[in-house]
C-alpha positions as CSV (number, residue, x, y, z in Angstrom):
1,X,-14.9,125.9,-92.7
2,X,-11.6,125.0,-90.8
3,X,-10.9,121.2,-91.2
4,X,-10.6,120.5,-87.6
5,X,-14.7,121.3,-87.3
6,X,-14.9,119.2,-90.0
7,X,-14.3,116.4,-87.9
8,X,-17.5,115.2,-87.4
9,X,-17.5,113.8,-90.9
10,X,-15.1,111.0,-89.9
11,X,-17.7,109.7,-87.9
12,X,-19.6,107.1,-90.1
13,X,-16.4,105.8,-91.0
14,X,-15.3,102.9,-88.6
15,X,-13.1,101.1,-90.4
16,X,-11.0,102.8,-93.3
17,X,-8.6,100.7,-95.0
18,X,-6.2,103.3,-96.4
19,X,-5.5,106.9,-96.0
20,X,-3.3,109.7,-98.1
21,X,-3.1,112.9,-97.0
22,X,-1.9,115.7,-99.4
23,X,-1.9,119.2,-97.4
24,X,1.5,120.8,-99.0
25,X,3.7,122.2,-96.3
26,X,2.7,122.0,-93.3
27,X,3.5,125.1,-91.9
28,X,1.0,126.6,-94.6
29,X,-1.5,124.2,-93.9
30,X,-1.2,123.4,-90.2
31,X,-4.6,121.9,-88.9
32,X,-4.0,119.3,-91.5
33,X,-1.3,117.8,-89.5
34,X,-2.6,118.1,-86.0
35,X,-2.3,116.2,-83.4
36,X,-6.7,116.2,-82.7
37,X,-6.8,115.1,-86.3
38,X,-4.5,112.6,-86.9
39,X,-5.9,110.7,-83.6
40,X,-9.5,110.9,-84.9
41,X,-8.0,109.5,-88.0
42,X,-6.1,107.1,-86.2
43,X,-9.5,106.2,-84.9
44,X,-11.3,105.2,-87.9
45,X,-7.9,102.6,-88.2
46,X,-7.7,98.8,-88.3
47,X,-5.0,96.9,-88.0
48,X,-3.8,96.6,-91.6
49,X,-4.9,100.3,-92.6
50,X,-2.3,102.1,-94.7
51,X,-1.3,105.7,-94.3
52,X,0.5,107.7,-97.1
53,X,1.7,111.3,-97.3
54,X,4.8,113.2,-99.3
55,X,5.7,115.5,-96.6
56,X,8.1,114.2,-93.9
57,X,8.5,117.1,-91.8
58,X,9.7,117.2,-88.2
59,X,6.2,118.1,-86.8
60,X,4.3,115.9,-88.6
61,X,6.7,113.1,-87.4
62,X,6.1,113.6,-84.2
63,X,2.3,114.1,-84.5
64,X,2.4,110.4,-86.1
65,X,4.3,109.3,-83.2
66,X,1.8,111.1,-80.9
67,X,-0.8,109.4,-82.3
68,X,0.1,106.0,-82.2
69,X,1.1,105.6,-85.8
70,X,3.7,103.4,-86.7
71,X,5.8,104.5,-89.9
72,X,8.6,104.5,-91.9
73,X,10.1,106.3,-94.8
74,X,10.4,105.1,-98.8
C-alpha cells in the first residue's frame, strides 16, 4: 500500500511531539517527501514538535517550506 493512502493512520494522532523521517533518497522514495504528506504531518504538530531527517535535498527543502515548517541545518 502506497504511503500516501496510508494517511488516514495519522488521524488519531493530534498532537505528536517529535518526528524523524528516514526514506533514503528521495528521488527513490518520493511520496515520502510530498508535499500532501508532510502537511498532514504538519497537522498532527504543536508548537514545540521536533522534526528530524538525514536527507537535505532541494525538493524536500522546499516541501518543508511549503508546508509551513520552519528548519535549519546541523
Amino acid at each position: 500500500m502506497e504511503i500516501l493512502k496510508r494517511l488516514r493512520l495519522l488521524k488519531p494522532y493530534e498532537s505528536v511531539d517529535a518526528w524523524y523521517l528516514d526514506g533514503f533518497s528521495p528521488c527513490k522514495n518520493p511520496e515520502l517527501w510530498s508535499e500532501e504528506l508532510l502537511n498532514n504531518i504538519h497537522q498532527t504538530c504543536h508548537t514545540d514538535t521536533t522534526f528530524s531527517t538525514y536527507t537535505s535535498s532541494g525538493f524536500v527543502k522546499d516541501n518543508l517550506r511549503k508546508t509551513e515548517f520552519n528548519f535549519h541545518k546541523d
